[in-house]
VOPA-353764 format. One line per field, with one value per residue: residue number from 1; x, y, z of N, C-alpha, C in turn. Coordinates in Angstrom, 1 decimal. Example, Ala and Ser with C-alpha at 12.3 -4.5 7.8 and 13.67 -1.06 7.14 Angstrom:
minu = 1  2
n.east = 13.2  12.8
n.north = -5.7  -2.2
n.up = 7.8  7.1
ca.east = 12.3  13.7
ca.north = -4.5  -1.1
ca.up = 7.8  7.1
c.east = 13.2  12.9
c.north = -3.3  0.0
c.up = 7.8  7.9
***
This chain:
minu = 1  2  3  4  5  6  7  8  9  10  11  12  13  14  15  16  17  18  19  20  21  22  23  24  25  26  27  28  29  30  31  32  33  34  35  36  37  38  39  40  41  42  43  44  45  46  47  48  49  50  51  52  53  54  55  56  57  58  59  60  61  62  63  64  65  66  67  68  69  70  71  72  73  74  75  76  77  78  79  80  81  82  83  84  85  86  87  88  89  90  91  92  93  94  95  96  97  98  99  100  101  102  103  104  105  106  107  108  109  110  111  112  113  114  115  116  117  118  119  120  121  122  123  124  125  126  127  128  129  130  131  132  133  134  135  136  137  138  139  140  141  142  143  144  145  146  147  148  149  150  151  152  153  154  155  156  157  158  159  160  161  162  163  164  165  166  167  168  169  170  171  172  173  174  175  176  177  178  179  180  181  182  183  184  185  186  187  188  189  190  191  192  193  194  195  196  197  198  199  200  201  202  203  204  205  206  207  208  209  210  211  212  213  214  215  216  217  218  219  220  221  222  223  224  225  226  227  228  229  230  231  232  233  234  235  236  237  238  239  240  241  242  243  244  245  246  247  248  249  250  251  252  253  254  255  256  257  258  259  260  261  262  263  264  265  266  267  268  269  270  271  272  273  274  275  276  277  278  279  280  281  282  283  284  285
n.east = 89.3  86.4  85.9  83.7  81.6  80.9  79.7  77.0  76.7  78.0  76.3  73.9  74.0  74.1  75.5  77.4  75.1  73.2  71.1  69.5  68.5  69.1  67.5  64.5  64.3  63.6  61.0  61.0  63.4  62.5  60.9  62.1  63.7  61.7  61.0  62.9  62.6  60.0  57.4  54.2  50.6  48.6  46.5  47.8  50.3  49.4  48.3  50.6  52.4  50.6  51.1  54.1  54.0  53.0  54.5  56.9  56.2  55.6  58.4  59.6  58.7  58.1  60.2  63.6  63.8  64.4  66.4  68.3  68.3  69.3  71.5  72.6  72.6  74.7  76.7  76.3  76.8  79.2  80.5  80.3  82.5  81.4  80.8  81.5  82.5  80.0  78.3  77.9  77.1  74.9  73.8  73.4  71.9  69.7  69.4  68.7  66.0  65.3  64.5  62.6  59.7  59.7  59.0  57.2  54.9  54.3  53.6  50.3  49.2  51.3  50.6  48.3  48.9  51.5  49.2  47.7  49.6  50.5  51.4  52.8  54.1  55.2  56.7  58.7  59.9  61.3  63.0  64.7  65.3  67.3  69.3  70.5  71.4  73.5  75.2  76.2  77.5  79.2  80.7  82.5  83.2  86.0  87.8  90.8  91.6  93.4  92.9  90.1  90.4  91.9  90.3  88.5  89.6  89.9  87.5  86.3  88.2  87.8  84.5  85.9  87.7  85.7  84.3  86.2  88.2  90.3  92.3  94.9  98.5  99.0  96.1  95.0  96.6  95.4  92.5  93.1  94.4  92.1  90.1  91.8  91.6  89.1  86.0  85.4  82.6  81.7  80.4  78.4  76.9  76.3  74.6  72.5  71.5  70.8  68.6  67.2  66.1  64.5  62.4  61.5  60.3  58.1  56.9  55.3  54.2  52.7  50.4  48.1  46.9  46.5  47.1  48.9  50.8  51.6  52.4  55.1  56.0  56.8  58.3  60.4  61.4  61.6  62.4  64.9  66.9  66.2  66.7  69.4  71.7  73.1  75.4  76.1  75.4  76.8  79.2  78.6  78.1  80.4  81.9  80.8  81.1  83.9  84.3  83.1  85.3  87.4  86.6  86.6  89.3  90.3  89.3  90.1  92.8  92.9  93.7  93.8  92.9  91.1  89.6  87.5  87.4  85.4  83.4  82.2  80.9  79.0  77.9  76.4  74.9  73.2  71.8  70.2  68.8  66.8  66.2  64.5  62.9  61.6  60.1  58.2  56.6  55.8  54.0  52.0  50.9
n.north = -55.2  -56.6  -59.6  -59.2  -57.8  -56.0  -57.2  -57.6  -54.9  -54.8  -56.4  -55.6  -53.5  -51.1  -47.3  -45.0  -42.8  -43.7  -42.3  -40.9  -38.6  -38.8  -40.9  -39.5  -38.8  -40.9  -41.7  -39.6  -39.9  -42.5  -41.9  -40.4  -42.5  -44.2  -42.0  -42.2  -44.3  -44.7  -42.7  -42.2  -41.9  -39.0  -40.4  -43.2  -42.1  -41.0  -43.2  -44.7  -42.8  -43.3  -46.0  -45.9  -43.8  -46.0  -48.0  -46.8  -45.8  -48.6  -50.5  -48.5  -49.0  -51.3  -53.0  -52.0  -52.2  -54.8  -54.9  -53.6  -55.6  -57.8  -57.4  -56.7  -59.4  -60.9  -59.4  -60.8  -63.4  -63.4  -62.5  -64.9  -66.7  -67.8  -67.2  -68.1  -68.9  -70.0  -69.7  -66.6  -67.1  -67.6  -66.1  -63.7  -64.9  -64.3  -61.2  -61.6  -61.8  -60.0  -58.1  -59.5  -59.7  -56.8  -56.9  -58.3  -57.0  -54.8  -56.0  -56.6  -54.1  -53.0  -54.4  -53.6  -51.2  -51.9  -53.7  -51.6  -50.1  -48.8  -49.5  -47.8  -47.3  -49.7  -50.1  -48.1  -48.4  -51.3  -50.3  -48.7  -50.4  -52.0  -50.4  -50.0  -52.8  -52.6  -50.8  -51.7  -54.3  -53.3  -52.0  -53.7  -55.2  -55.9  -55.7  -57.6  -60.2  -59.4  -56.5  -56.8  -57.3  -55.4  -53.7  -54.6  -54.4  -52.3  -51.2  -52.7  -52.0  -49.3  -49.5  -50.9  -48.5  -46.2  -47.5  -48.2  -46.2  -45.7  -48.1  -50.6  -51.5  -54.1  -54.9  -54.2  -56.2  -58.6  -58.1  -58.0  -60.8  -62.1  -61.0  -62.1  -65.5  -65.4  -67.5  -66.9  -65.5  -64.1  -64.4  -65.8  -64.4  -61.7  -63.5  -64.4  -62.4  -61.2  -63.2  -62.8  -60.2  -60.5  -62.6  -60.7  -58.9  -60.5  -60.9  -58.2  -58.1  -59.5  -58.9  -58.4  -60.6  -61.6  -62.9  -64.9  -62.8  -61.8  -64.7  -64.9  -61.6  -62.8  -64.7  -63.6  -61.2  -62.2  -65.5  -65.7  -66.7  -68.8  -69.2  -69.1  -70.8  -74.4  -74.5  -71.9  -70.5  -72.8  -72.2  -69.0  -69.1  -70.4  -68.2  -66.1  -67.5  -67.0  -64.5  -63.6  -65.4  -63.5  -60.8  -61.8  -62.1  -59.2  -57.6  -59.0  -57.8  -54.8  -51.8  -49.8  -47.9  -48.0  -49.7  -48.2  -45.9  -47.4  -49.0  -46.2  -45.6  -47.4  -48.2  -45.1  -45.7  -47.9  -46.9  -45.1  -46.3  -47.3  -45.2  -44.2  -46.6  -46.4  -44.1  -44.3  -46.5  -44.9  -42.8  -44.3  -45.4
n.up = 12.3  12.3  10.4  7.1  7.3  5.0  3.5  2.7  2.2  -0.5  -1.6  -1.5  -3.4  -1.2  -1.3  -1.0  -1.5  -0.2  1.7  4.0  2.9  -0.1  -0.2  0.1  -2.4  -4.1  -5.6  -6.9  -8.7  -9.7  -11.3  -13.1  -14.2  -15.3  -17.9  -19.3  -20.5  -22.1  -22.6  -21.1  -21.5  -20.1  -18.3  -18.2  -16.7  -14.3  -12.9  -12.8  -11.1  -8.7  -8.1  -7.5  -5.2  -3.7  -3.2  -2.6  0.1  0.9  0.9  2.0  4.9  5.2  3.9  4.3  6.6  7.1  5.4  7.1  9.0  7.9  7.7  10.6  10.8  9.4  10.8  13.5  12.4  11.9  14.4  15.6  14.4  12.5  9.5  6.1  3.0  1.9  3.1  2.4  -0.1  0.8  1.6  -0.5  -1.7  -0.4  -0.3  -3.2  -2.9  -1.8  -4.1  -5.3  -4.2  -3.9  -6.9  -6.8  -4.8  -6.4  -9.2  -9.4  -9.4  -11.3  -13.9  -15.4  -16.1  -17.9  -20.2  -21.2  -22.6  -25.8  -28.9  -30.5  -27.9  -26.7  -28.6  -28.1  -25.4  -26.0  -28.1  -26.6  -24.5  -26.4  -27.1  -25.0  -24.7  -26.8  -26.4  -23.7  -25.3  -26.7  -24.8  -24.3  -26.1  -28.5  -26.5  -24.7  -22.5  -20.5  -20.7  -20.4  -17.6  -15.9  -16.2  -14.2  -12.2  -11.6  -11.3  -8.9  -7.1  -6.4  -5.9  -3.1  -2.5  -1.9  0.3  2.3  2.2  1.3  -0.6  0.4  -1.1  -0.7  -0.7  -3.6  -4.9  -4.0  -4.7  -7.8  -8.1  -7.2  -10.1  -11.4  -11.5  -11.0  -13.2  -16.4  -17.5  -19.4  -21.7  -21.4  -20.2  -21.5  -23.5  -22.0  -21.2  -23.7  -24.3  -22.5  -23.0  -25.6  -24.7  -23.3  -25.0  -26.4  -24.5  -24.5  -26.9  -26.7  -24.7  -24.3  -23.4  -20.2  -18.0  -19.5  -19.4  -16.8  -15.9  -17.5  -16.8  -14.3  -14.4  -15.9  -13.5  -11.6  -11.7  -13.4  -13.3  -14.6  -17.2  -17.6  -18.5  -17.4  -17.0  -16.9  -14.3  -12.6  -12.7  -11.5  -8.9  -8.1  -8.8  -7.2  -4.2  -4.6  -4.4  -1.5  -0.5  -1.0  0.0  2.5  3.0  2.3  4.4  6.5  6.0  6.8  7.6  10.6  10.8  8.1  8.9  10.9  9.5  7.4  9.7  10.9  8.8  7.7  10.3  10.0  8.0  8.5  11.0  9.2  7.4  9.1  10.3  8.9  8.1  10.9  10.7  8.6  9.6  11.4  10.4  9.3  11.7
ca.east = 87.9  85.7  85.5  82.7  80.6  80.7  79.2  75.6  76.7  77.7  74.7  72.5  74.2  74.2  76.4  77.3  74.0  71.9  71.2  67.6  67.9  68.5  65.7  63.6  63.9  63.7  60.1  61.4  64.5  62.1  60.1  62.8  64.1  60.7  61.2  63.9  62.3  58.4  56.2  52.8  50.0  48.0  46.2  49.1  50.9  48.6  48.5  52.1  52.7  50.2  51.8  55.1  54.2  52.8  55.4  58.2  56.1  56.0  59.6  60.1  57.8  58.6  61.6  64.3  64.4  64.8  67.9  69.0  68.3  70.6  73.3  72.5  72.5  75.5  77.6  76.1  77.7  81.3  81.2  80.7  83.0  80.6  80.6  82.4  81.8  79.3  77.4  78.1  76.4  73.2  73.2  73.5  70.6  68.7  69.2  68.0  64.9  64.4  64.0  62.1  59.8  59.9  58.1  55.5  54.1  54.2  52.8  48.9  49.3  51.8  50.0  47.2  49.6  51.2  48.3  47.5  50.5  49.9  52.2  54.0  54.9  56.1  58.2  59.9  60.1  62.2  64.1  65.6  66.6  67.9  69.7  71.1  72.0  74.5  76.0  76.7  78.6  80.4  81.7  83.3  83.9  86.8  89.0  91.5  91.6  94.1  92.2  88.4  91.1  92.7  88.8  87.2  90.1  89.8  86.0  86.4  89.4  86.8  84.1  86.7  87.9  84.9  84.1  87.4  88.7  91.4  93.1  96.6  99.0  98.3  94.4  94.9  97.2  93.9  91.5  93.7  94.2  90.3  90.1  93.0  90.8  87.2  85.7  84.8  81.1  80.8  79.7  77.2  76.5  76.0  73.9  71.5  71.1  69.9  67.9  65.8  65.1  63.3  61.5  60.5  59.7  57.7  55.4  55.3  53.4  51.4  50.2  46.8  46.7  46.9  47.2  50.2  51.9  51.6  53.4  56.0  56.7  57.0  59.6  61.5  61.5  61.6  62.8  65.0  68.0  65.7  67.0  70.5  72.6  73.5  76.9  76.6  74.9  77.4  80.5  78.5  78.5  81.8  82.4  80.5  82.0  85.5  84.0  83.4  86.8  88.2  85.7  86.9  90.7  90.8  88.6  91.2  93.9  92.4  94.1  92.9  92.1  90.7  88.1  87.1  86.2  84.2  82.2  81.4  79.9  78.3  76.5  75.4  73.8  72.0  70.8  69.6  67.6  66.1  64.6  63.5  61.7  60.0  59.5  57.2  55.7  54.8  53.5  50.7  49.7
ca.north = -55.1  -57.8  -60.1  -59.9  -56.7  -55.3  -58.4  -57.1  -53.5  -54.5  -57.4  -54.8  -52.4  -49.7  -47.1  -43.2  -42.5  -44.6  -42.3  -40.4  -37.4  -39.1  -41.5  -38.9  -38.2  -42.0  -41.3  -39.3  -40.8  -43.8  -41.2  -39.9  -43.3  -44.3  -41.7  -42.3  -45.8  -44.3  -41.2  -42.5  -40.7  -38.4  -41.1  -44.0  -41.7  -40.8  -44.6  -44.9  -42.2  -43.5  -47.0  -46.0  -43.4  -46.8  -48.8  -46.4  -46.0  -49.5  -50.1  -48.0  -49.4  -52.6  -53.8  -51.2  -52.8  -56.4  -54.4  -53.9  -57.3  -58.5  -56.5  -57.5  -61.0  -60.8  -59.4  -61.9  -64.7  -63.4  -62.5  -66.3  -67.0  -68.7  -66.7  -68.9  -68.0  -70.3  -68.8  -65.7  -67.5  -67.9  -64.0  -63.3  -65.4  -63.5  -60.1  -61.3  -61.8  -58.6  -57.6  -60.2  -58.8  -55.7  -57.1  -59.1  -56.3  -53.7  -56.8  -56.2  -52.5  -52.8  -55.3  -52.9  -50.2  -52.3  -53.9  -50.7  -49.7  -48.9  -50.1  -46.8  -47.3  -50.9  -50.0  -47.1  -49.6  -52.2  -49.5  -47.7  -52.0  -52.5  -49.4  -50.3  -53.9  -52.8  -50.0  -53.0  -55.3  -52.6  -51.9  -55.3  -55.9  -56.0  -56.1  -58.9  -60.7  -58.4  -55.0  -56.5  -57.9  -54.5  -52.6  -55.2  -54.4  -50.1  -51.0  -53.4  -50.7  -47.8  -49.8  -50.7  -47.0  -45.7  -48.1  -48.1  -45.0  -46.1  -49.3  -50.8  -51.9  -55.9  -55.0  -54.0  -57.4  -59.7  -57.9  -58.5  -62.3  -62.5  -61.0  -63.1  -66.8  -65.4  -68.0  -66.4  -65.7  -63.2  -64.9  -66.7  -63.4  -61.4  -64.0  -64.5  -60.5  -61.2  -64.5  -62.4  -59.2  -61.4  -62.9  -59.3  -58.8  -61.6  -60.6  -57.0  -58.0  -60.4  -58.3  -58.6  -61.5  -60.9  -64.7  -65.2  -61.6  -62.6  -65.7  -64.0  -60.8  -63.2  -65.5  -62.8  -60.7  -63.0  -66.2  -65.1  -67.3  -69.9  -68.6  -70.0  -72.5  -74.8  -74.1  -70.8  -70.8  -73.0  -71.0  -67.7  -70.0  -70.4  -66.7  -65.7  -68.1  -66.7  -63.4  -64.1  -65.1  -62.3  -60.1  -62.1  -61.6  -58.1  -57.3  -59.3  -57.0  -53.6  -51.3  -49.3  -46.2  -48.5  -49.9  -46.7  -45.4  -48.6  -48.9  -44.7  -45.2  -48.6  -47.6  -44.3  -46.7  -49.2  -46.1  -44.6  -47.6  -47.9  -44.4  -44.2  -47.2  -46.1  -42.7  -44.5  -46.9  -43.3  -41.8  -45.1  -45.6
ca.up = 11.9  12.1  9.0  6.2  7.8  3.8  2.5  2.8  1.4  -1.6  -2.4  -1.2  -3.5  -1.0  -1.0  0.4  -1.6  0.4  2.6  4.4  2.1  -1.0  -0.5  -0.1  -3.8  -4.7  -5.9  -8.6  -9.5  -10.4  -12.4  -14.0  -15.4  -16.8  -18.6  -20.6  -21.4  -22.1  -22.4  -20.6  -21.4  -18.5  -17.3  -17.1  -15.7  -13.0  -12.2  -12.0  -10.4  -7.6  -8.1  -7.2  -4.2  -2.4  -3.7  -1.7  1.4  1.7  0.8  3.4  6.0  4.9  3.3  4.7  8.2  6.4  4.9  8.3  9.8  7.2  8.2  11.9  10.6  8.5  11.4  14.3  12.0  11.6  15.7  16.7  13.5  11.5  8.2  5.2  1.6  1.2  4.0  1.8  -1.3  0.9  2.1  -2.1  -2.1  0.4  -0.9  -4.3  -2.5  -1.3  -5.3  -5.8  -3.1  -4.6  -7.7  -6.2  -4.4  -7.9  -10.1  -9.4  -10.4  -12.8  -14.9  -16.0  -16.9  -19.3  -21.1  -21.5  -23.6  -27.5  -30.2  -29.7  -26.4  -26.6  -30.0  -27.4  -24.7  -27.0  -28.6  -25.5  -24.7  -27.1  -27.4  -23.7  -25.2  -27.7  -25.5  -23.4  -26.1  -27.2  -23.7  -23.8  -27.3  -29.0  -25.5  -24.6  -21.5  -20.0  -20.7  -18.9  -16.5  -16.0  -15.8  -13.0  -11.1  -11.5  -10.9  -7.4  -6.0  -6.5  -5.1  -1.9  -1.8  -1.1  2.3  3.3  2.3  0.4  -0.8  -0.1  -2.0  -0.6  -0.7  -4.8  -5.1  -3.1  -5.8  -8.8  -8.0  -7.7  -10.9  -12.5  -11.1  -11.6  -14.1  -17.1  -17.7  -20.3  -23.0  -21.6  -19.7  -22.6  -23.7  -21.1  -21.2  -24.9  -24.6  -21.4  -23.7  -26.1  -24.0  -23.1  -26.0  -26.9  -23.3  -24.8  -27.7  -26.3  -23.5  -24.0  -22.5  -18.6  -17.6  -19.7  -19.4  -15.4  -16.1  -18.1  -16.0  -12.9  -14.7  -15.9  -12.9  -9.9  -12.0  -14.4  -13.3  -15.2  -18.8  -17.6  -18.9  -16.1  -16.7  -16.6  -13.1  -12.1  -12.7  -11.1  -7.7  -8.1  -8.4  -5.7  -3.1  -4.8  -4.3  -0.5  0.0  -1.5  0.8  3.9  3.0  2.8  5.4  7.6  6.0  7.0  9.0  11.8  9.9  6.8  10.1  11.2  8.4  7.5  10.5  10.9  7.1  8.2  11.1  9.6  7.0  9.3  11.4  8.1  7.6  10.5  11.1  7.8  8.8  11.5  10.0  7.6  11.0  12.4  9.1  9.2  12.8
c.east = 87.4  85.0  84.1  81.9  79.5  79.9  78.0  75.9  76.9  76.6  74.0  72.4  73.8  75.4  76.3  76.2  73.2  72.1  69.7  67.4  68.1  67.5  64.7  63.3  63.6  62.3  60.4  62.5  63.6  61.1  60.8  63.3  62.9  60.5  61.6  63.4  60.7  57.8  55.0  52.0  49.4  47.6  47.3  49.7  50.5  48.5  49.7  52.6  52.5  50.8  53.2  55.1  53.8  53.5  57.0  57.8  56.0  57.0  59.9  60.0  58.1  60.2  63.3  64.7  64.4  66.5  68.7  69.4  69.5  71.6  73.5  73.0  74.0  77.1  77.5  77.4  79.1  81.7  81.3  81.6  82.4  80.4  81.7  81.5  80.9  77.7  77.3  77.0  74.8  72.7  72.9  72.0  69.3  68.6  68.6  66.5  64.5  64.0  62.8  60.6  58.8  58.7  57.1  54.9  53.6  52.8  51.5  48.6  49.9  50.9  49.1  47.8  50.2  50.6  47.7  48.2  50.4  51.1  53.8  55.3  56.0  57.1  59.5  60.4  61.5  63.5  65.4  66.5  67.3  69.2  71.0  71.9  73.3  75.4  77.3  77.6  79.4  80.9  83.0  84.1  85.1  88.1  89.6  91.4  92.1  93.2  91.1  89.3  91.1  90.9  88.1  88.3  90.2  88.2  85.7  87.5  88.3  85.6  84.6  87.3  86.7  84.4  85.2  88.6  89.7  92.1  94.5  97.3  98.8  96.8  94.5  95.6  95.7  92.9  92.1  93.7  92.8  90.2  90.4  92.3  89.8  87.3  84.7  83.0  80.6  79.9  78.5  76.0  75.5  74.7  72.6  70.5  70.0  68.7  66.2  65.3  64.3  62.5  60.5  59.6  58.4  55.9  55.0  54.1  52.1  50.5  48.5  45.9  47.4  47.5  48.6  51.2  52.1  53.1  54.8  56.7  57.3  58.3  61.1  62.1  61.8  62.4  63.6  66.4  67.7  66.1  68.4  70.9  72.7  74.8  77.1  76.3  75.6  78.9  80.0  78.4  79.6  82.4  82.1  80.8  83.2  85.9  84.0  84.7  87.7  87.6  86.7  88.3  90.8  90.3  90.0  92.6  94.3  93.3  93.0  92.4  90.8  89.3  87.9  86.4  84.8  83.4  81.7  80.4  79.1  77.3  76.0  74.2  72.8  71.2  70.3  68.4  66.9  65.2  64.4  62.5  60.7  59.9  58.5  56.4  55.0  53.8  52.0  50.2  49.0
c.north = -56.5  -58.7  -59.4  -58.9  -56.4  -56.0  -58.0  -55.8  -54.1  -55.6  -56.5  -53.7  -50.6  -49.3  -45.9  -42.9  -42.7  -44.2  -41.8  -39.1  -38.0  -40.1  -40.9  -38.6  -39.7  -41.5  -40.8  -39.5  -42.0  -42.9  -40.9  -41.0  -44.0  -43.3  -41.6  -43.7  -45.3  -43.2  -42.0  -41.2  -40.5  -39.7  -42.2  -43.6  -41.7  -42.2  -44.8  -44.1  -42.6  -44.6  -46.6  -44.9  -45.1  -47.2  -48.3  -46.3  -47.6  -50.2  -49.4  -48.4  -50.4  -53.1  -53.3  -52.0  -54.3  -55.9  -54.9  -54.9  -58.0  -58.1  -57.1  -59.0  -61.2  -60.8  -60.1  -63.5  -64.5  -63.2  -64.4  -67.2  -68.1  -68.6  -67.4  -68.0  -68.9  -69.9  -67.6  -65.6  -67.1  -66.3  -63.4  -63.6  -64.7  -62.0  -60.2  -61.1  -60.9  -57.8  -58.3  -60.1  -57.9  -56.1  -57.6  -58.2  -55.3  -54.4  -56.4  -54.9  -52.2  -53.3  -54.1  -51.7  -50.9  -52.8  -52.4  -49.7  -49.9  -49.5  -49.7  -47.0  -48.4  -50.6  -49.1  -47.6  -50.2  -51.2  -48.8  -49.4  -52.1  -51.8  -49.6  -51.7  -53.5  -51.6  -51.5  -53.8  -54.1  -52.2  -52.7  -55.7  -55.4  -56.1  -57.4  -59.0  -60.0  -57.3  -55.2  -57.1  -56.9  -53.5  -53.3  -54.9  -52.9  -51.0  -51.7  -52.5  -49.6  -47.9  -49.6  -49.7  -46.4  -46.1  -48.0  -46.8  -44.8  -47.5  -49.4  -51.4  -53.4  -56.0  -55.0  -55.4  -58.3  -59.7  -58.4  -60.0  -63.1  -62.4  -62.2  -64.8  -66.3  -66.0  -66.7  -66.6  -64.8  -63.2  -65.3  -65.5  -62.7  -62.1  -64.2  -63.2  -60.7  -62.1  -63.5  -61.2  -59.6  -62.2  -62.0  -58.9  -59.4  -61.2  -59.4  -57.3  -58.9  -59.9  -58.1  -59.4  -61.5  -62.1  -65.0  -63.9  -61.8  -63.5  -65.3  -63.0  -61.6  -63.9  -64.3  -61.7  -61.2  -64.8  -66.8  -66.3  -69.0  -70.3  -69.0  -70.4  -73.4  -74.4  -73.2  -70.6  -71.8  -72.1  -70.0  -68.2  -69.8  -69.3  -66.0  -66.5  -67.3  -65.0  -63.1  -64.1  -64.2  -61.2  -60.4  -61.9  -60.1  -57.4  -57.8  -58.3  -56.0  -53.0  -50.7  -48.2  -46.7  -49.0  -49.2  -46.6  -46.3  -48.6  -47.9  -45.1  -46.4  -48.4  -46.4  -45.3  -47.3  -48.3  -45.3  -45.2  -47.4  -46.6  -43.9  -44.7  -46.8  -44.6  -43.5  -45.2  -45.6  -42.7  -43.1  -45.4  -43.8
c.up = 11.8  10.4  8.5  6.4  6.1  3.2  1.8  1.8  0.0  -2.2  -2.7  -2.4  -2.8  -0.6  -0.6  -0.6  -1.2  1.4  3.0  3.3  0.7  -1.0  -0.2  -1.4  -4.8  -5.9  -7.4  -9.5  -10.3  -11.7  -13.4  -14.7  -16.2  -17.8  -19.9  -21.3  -22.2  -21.6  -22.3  -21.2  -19.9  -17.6  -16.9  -16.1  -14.3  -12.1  -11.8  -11.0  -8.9  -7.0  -7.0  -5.4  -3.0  -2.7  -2.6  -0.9  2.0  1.5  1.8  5.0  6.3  4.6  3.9  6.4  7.9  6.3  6.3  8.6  9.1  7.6  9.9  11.8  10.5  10.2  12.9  14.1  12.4  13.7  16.4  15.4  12.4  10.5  7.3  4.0  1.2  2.1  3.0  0.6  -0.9  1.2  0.5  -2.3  -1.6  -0.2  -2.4  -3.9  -2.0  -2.9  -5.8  -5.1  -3.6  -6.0  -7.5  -5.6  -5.5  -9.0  -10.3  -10.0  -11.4  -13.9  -15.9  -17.0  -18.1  -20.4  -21.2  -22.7  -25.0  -27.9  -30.1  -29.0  -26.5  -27.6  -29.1  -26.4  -25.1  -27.4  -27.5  -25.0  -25.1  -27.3  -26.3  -24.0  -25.7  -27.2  -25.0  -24.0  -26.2  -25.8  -24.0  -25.3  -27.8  -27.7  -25.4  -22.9  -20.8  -19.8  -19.5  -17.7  -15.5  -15.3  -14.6  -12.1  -10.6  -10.8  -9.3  -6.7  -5.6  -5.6  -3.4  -1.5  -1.3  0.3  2.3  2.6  1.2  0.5  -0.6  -1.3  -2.1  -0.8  -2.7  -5.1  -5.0  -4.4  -8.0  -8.6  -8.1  -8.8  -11.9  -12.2  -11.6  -13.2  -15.0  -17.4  -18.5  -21.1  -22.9  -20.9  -20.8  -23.5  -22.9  -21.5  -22.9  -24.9  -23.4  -22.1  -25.1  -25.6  -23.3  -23.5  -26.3  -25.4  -23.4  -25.5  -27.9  -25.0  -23.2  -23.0  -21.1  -17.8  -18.1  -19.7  -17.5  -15.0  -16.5  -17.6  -14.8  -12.8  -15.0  -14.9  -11.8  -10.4  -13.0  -14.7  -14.0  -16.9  -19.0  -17.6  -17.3  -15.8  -16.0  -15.1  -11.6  -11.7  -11.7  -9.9  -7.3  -7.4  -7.3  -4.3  -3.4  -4.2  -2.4  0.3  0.0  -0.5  2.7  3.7  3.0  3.8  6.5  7.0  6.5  8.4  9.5  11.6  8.8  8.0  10.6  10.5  7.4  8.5  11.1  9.7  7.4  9.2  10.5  8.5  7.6  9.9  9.9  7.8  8.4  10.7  10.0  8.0  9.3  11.8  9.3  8.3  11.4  11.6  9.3  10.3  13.6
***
């Protein structure tokens, strides 16, 4: 199998869900998690609602054959053997910008909806955060190096079972040694995660102001990697080159069954993409 194909899948995070029938239900998957963060009344709702149906037709219209392209891109490189892991770094970089993207097109319509939000709301907002914050530590807390050692390596096999079917016994080795090198970043992780939902915060209660809640959603949503130490920003470099390498080693391990079943689930993906796409081209001219 040809190095690095997967690179894109997992940036992209897509996986055997990302396919044409469940994104037909995207729409309400997104409804269903504002939920759990905020009860709008009638009319927000009605705005979001409308928000989010343009938001996935153009997502669909739009952004979905970018997906592709990347993947096109992605595997161009590795055929004239030009994919390294720092080539890898800049693909990471490109898929953040398809979120990034993503926000900038929402912003103009979101804005209104949250100045619009009472006291209430933002208190239920915060709380459902916060709530997801300390979930979070407690994942992690109290473990020793060993244990989260022991969980990123259940959690990266599971990932690589599903594209490739199943892992070997040298493919589970490749991912453990990744593990066992990856520079630590929890702490400062963990921290970040806190330092950006007061900052949230802080644009919640000030939301009156449209000029600096603007400023504030844009930073935390599109420029968030600004909240990071240098250190820490350095290390996650690191990782993601390390990550790379470890991508292009077992990819070169792969049997002939393990590439199969990778590039059947691969192409169905990219054609998935694609006439989604121009399903949603057809639907506007």
């Amino acid at each position: 199998m040809k190095k690095g194909v997967m690179l894109l899948v997992f940036v992209l995070g897509l996986s055997a869900c990302s396919t044409k029938f469940s994104y037909r239900f995207l729409d309400w998957a997104i409804g269903w998690e504002q939920e759990d963060y905020v009860t709008l009344d009638k009319s927000q709702q009605k705005v979001f609602d409308t928000l989010i149906e343009k938001l996935v037709q153009w997502h669909q219209s739009t952004e979905l054959s970018q997906y592709a392209a990347q993947l096109t891109q992605v595997e161009n490189l590795i055929k004239t053997n030009a994919l390294t892991p720092q080539l890898w770094v800049e693909q990471v970089d490109i898929a953040k910008r398809h979120w990034f993207r993503l926000f900038e097109f929402s912003l103009p319509e979101l804005l209104p909806i949250v100045m619009s939000l009472n006291d209430g709301q933002v208190k239920q907002i915060l709380a459902k955060l916060r709530e997801d914050e300390r979930e979070l530590v407690k994942k992690f807390a109290g473990k020793t190096a060993e244990q989260l050692q022991k969980d990123a390596d259940s959690n990266l096999q599971e990932q690589f079972n599903d594209w490739l079917g199943s892992v070997s016994a040298t493919q589970k080795e490749l991912i453990h040694q990744y593990n066992q090198q990856r520079l630590s970043t929890l702490d400062m992780w963990l921290e970040y995660r806190h330092e950006w939902l007061r900052q949230f915060e802080v644009a919640l209660w000030q939301r009156a102001d449209k000029a600096l809640l603007t400023e504030r959603l844009t930073l935390l949503m599109t420029q968030a990697d600004e909240l990071k130490s240098e250190q820490h920003k350095v290390l996650l470099r690191k990782n993601t080159e390390a990550f790379g390498t470890l991508l292009l080693a077992i990819n070169a391990s792969l049997s002939e069954k393990q590439s199969t079943h990778f590039y059947k689930k691969l192409d169905k993906l990219i054609q998935d993409l694609t006439e989604l796409n121009q399903e949603a081209i057809e639907k506007e001219t």
